[in-house]
TORKOL-4160 file (C-alpha; in steps of 0.2 Angstrom, whole numbers, padded with zeros to 4 digits, m for minus):
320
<pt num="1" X="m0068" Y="m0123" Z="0657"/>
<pt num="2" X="m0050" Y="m0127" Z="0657"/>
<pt num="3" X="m0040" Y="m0139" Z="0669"/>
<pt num="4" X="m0033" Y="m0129" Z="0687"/>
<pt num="5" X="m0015" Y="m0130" Z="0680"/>
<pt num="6" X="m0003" Y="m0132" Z="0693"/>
<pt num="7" X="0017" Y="m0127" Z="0690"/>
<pt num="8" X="0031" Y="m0138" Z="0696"/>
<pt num="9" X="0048" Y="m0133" Z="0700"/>
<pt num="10" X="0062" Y="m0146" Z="0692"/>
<pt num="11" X="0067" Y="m0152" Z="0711"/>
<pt num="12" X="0056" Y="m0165" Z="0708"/>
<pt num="13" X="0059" Y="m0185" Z="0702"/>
<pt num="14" X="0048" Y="m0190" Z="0688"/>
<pt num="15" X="0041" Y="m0203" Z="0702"/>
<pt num="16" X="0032" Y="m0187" Z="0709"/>
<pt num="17" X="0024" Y="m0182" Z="0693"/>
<pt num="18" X="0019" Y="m0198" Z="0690"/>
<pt num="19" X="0010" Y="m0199" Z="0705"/>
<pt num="20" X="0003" Y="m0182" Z="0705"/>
<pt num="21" X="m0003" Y="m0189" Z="0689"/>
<pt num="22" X="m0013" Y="m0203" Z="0697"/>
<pt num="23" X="m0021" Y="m0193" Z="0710"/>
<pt num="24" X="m0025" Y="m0178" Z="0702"/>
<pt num="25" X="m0030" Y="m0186" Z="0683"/>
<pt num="26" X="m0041" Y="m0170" Z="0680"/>
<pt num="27" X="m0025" Y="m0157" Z="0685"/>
<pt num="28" X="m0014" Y="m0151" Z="0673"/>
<pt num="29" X="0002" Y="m0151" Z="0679"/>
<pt num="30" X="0018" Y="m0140" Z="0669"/>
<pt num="31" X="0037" Y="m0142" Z="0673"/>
<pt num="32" X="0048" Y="m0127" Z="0673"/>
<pt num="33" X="0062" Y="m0122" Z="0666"/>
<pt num="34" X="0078" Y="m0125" Z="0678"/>
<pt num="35" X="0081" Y="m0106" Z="0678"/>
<pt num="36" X="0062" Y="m0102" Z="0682"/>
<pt num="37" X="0057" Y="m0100" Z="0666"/>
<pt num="38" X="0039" Y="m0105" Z="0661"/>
<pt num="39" X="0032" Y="m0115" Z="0646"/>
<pt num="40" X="0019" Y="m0108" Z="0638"/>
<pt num="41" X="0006" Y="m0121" Z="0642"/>
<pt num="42" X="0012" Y="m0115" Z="0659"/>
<pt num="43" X="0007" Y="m0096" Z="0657"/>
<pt num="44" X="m0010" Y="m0096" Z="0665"/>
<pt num="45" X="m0006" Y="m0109" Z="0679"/>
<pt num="46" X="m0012" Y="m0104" Z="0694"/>
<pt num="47" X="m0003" Y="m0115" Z="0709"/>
<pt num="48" X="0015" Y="m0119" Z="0709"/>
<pt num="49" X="0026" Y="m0132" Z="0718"/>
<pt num="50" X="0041" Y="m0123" Z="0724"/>
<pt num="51" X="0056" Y="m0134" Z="0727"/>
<pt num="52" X="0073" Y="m0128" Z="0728"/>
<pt num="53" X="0071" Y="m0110" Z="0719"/>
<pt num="54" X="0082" Y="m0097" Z="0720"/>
<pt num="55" X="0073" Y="m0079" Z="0724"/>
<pt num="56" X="0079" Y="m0074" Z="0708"/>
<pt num="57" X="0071" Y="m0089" Z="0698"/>
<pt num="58" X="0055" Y="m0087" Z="0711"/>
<pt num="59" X="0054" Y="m0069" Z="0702"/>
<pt num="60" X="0055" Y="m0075" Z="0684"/>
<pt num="61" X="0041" Y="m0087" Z="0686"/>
<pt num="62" X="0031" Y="m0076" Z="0694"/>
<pt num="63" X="0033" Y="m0062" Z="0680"/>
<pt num="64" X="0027" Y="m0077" Z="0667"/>
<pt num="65" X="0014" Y="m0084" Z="0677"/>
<pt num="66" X="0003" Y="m0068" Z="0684"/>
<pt num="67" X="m0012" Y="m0080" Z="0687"/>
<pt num="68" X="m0004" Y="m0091" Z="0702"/>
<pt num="69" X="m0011" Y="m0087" Z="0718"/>
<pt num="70" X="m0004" Y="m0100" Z="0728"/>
<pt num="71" X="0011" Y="m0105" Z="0732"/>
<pt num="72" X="0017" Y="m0122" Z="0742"/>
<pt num="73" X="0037" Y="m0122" Z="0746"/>
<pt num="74" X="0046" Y="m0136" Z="0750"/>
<pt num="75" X="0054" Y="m0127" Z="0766"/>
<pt num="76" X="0050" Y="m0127" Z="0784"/>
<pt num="77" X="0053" Y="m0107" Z="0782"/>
<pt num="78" X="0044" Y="m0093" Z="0771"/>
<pt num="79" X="0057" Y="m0082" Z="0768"/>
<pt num="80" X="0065" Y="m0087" Z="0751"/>
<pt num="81" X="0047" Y="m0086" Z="0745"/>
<pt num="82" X="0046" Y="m0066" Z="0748"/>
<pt num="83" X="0050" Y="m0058" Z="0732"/>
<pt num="84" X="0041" Y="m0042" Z="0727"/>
<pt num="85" X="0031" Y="m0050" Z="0715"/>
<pt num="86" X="0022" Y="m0064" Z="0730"/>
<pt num="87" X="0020" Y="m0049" Z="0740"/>
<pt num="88" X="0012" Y="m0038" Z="0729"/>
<pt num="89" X="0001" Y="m0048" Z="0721"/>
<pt num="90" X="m0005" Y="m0057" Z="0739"/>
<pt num="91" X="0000" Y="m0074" Z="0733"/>
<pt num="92" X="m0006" Y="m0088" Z="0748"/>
<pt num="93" X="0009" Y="m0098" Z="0754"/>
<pt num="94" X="0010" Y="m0112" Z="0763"/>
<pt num="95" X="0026" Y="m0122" Z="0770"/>
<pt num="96" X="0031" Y="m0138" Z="0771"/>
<pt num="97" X="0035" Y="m0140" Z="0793"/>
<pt num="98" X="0036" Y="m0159" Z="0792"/>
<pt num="99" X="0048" Y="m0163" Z="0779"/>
<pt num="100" X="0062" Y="m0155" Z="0786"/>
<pt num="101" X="0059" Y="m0160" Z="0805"/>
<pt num="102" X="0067" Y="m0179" Z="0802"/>
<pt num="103" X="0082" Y="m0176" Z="0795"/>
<pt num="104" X="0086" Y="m0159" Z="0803"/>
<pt num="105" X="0083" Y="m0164" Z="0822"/>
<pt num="106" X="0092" Y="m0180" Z="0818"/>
<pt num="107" X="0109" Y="m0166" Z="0811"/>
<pt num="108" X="0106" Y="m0160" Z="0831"/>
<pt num="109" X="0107" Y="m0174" Z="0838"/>
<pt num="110" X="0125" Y="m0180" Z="0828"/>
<pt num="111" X="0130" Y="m0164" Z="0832"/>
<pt num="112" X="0125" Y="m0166" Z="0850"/>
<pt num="113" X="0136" Y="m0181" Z="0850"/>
<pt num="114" X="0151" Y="m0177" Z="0840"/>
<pt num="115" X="0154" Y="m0162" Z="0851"/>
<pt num="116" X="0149" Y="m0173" Z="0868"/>
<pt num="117" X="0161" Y="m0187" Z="0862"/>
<pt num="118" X="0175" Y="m0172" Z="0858"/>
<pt num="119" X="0176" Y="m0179" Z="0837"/>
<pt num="120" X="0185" Y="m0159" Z="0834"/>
<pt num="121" X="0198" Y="m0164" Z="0844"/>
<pt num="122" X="0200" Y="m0182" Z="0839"/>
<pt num="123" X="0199" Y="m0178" Z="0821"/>
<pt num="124" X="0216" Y="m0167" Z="0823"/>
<pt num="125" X="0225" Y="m0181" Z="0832"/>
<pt num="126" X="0222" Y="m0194" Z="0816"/>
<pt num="127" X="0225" Y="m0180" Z="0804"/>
<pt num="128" X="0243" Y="m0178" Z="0814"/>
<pt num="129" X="0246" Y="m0194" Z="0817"/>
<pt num="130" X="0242" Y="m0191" Z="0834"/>
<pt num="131" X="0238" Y="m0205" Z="0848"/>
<pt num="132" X="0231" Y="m0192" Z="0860"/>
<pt num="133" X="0215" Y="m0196" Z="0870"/>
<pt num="134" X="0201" Y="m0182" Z="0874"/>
<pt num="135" X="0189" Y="m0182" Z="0890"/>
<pt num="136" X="0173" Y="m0186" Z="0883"/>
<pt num="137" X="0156" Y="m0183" Z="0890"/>
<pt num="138" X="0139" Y="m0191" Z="0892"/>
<pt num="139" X="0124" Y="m0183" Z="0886"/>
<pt num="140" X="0112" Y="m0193" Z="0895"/>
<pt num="141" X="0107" Y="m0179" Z="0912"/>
<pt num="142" X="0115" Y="m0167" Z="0900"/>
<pt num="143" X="0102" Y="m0151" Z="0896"/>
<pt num="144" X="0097" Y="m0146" Z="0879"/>
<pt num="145" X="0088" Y="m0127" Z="0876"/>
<pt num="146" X="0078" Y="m0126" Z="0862"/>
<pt num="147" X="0075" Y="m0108" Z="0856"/>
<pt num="148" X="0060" Y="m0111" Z="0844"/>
<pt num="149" X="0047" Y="m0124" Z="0847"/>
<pt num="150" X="0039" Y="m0128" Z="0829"/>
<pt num="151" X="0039" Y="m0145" Z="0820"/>
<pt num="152" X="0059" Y="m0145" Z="0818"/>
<pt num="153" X="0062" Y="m0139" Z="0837"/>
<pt num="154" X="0048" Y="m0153" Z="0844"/>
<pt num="155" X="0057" Y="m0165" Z="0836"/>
<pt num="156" X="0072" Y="m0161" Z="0842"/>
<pt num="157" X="0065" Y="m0161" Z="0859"/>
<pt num="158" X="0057" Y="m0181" Z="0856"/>
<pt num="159" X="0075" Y="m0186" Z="0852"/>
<pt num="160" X="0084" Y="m0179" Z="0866"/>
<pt num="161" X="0073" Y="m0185" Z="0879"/>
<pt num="162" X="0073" Y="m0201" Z="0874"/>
<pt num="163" X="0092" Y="m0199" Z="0876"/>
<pt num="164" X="0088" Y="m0197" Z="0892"/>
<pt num="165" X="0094" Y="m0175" Z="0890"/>
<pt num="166" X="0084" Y="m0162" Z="0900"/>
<pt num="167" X="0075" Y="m0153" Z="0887"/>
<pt num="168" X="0069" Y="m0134" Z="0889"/>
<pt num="169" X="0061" Y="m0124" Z="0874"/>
<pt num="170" X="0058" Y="m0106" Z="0870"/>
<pt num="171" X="0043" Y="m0101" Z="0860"/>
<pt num="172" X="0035" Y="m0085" Z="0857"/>
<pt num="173" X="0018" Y="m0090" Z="0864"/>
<pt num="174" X="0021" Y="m0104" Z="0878"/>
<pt num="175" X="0013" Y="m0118" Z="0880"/>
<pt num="176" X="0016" Y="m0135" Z="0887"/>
<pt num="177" X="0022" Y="m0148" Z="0875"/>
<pt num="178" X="0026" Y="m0166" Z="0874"/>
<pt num="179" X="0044" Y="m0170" Z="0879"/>
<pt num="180" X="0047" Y="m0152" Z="0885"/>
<pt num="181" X="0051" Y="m0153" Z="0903"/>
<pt num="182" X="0048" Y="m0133" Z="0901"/>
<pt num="183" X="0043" Y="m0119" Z="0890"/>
<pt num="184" X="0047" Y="m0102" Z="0893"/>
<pt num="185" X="0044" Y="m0087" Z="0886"/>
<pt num="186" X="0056" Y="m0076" Z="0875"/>
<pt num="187" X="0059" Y="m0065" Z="0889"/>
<pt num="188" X="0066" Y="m0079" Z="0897"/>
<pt num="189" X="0079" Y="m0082" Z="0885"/>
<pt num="190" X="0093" Y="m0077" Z="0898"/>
<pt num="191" X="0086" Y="m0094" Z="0907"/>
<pt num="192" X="0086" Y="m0105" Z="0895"/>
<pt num="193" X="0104" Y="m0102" Z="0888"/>
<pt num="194" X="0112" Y="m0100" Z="0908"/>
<pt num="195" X="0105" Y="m0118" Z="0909"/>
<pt num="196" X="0109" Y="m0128" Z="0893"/>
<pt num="197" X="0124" Y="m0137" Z="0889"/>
<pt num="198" X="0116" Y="m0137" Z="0869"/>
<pt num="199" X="0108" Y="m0123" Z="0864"/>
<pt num="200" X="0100" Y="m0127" Z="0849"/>
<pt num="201" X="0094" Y="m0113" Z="0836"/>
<pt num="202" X="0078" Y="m0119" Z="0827"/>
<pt num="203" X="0066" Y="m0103" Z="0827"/>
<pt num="204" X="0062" Y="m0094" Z="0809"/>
<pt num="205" X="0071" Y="m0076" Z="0806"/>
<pt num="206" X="0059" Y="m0062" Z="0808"/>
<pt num="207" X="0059" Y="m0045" Z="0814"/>
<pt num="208" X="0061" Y="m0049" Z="0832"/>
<pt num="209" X="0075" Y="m0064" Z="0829"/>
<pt num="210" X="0085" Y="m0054" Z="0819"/>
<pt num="211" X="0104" Y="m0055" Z="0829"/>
<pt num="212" X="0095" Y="m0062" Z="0845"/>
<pt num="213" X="0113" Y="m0072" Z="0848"/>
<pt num="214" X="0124" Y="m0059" Z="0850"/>
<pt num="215" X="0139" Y="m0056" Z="0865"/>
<pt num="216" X="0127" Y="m0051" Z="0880"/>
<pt num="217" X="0116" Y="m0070" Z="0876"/>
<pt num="218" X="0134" Y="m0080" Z="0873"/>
<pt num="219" X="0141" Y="m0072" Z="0890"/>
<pt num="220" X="0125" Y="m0079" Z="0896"/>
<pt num="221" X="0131" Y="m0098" Z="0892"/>
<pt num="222" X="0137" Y="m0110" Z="0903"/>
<pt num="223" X="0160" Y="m0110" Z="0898"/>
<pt num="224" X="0156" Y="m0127" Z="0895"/>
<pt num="225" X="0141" Y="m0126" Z="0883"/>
<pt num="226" X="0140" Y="m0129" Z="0865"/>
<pt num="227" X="0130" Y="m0117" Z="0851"/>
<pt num="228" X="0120" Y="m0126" Z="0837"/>
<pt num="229" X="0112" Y="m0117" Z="0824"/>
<pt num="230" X="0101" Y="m0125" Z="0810"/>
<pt num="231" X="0088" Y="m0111" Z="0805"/>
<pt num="232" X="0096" Y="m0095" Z="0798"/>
<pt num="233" X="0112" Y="m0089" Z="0800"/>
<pt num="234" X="0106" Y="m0071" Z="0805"/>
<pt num="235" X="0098" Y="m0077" Z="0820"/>
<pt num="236" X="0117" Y="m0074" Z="0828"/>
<pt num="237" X="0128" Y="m0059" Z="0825"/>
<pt num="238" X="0142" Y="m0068" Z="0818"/>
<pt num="239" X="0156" Y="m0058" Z="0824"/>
<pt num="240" X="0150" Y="m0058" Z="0844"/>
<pt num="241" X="0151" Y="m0078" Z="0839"/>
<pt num="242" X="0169" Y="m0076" Z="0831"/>
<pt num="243" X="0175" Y="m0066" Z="0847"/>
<pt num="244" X="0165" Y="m0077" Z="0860"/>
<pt num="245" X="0175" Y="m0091" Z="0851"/>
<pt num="246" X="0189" Y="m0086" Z="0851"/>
<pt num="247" X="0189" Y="m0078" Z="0869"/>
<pt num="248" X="0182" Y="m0095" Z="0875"/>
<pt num="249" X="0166" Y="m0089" Z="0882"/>
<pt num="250" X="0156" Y="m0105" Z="0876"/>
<pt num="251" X="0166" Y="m0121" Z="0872"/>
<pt num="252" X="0162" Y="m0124" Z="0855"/>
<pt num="253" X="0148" Y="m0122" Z="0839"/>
<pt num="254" X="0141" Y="m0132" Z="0826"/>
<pt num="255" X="0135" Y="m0120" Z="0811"/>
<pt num="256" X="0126" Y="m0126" Z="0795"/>
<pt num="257" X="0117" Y="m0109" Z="0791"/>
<pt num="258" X="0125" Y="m0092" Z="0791"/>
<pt num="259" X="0123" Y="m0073" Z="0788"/>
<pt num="260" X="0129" Y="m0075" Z="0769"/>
<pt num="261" X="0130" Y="m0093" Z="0760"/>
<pt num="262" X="0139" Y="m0099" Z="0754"/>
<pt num="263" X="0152" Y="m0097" Z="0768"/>
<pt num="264" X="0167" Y="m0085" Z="0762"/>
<pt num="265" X="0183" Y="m0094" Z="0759"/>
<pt num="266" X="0192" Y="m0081" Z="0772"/>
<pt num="267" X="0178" Y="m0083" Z="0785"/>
<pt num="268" X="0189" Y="m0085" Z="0803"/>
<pt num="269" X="0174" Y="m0098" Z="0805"/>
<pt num="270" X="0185" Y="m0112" Z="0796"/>
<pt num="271" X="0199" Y="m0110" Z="0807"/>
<pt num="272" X="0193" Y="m0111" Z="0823"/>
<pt num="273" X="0195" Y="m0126" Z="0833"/>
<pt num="274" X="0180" Y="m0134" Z="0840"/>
<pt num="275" X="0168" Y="m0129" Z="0826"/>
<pt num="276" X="0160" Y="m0139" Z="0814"/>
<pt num="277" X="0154" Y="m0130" Z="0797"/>
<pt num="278" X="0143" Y="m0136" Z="0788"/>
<pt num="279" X="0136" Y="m0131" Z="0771"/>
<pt num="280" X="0118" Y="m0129" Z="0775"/>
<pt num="281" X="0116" Y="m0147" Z="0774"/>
<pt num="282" X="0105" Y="m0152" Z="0789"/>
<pt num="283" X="0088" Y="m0154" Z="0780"/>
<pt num="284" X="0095" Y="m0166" Z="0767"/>
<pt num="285" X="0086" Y="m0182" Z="0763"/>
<pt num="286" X="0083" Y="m0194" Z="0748"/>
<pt num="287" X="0064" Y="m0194" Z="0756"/>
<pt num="288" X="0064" Y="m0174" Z="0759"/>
<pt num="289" X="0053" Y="m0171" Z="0743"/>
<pt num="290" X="0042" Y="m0188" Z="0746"/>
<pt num="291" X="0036" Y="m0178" Z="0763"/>
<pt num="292" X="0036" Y="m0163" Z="0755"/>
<pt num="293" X="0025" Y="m0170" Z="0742"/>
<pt num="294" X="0011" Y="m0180" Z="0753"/>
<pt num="295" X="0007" Y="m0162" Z="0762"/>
<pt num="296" X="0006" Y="m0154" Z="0746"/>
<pt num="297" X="m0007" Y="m0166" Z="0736"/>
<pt num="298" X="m0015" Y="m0165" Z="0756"/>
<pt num="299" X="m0018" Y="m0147" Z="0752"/>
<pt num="300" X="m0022" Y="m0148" Z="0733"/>
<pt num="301" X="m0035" Y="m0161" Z="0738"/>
<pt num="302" X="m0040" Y="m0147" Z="0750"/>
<pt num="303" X="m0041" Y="m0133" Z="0737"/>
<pt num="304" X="m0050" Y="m0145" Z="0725"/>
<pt num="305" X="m0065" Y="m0146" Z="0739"/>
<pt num="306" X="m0065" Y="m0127" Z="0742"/>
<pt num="307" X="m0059" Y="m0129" Z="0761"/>
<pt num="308" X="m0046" Y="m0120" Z="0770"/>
<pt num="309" X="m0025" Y="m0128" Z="0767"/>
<pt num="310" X="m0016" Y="m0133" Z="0780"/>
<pt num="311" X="0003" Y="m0127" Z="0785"/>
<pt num="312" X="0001" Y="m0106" Z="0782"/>
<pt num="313" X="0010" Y="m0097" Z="0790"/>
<pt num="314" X="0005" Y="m0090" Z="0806"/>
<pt num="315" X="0009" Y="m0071" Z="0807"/>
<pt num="316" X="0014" Y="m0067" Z="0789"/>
<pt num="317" X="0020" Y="m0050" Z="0797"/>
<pt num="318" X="0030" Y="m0055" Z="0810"/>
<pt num="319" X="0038" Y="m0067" Z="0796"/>
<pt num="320" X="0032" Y="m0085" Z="0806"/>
């Protein structure tokens, strides 16, 4: 019988294969091509370790591979993973929650403070020469809404109330949580977002998320609040977000996702004051792939003993 061959995208260090090497001695593991091709002692590989993969690479190793039935992606999200060839075939996916959670709650949090401590403004002034001072803010008794309570919003949540914030979530099923002070219910949105200072974007795009910013929920903000968003840009209709902007209805927003990426050069984004652009950066970390790794050879261990893998997604059809 011939080895379970597993495929392996070219994100990953030669440490990684390595150690997938020393743990899995009796797995056959292939690297592909950086433009998704796949070697021939690849072709009848089953698994594949998906890493940063554009759809249109996702597609061309699927179309040389037709045996892979599972698929393990190195995002929190599923989405990039839905080409017609996954769907068709009824390819298993599972995600990776965990490895993006560290680095991205920790992007809120500098966010938090670079807006609380008014950076936009002081950044002008040094660029201008400028000895100007800005009113700063504490964020300590400050409140932070959540509007997606998974791995990455959770830790955002941990972070702020240690800071000493008011933390209240939003999460399509509620349930009480540790470091929430509340949880409500998406129908309760209008709540959450008349009482946060920070709102912070961190639930998937589906169907139902789809434009769920738009002008009525940034009317709904405090004047004073600030909009982060570090899940996908078409969670907020960008031109409500441009007008609320620029007509001040919300003081400010820190972006690092958007509806297309990358950002257009002629985007009024880049030249509003008191946003911060950034290039969908947030999840970055030299130890992202070690995390996305370990929960990978957790489930490959999984897999090898015939029992069910951990991290799939919850309601495929709802896109979660």
């Amino acid at each position: 019988m011939p080895p379970l061959t597993v495929l392996i995208s070219n994100a990953f260090e030669p440490h990684h294969l390595q150690l997938l090497h020393e743990r899995f001695p009796d797995v056959h593991f292939v690297e592909l091509a950086p433009d998704g091709m796949v070697p021939q002692e690849g072709r009848e590989a089953e698994i594949l370790l998906r890493g940063a993969m554009s759809k249109a690479e996702l597609s061309r190793t699927m179309q040389n591979a037709p045996q892979v039935r599972w698929i393990h992606t190195s995002t929190a999200g599923f989405d990039w993973v839905l080409v017609p060839e996954v769907e068709e075939r009824g390819v298993l996916i599972t995600r990776s929650p965990a490895s993006k959670a560290v680095p991205i709650a920790e992007f809120v949090v500098a966010f938090i403070f670079l807006m609380a401590k008014r950076f936009p403004t002081l950044a002008r002034a040094q660029i201008k020469h400028e000895w100007i001072r800005s009113d700063t803010d504490e964020v300590r008794g400050r409140t932070v809404g959540i509007v997606g309570a998974g791995a990455i919003g959770c830790e955002v949540a941990r972070l702020c109330s240690h800071l000493g914030m008011h933390v209240i979530g939003s999460k399509r099923k509620p349930v009480s949580l540790p470091y929430f002070d509340q949880v409500l219910a998406p129908d309760d949105l209008p709540q959450l977002l008349s009482r946060a200072d920070y709102v912070v974007i961190t639930c998937p795009l589906t169907s139902e998320t789809e434009g769920l910013i738009g002008a009525p929920e940034l009317r709904t903000m405090k004047k004073t609040a600030y909009l982060i968003n570090v899940a996908r840009g078409g969670i907020v209709v960008e031109n409500d977000l441009i007008q609320g902007l620029h007509e001040e209805w919300i003081a400010g927003a820190c972006l690092d996702v958007f509806h297309e990426e990358p950002l257009p050069p002629d985007s009024p984004l880049w030249d509003i004051k008191n946003v911060i652009i950034t290039p969908h950066a947030s999840w970055g970390s030299p130890r992202s792939m070690d995390y996305v790794l370990d929960e990978f050879m957790e489930n490959l261990k999984r897999r090898l003993a015939g029992q069910e893998l951990l991290n799939q997604p919850k309601n495929p059809a709802l896109g979660y």
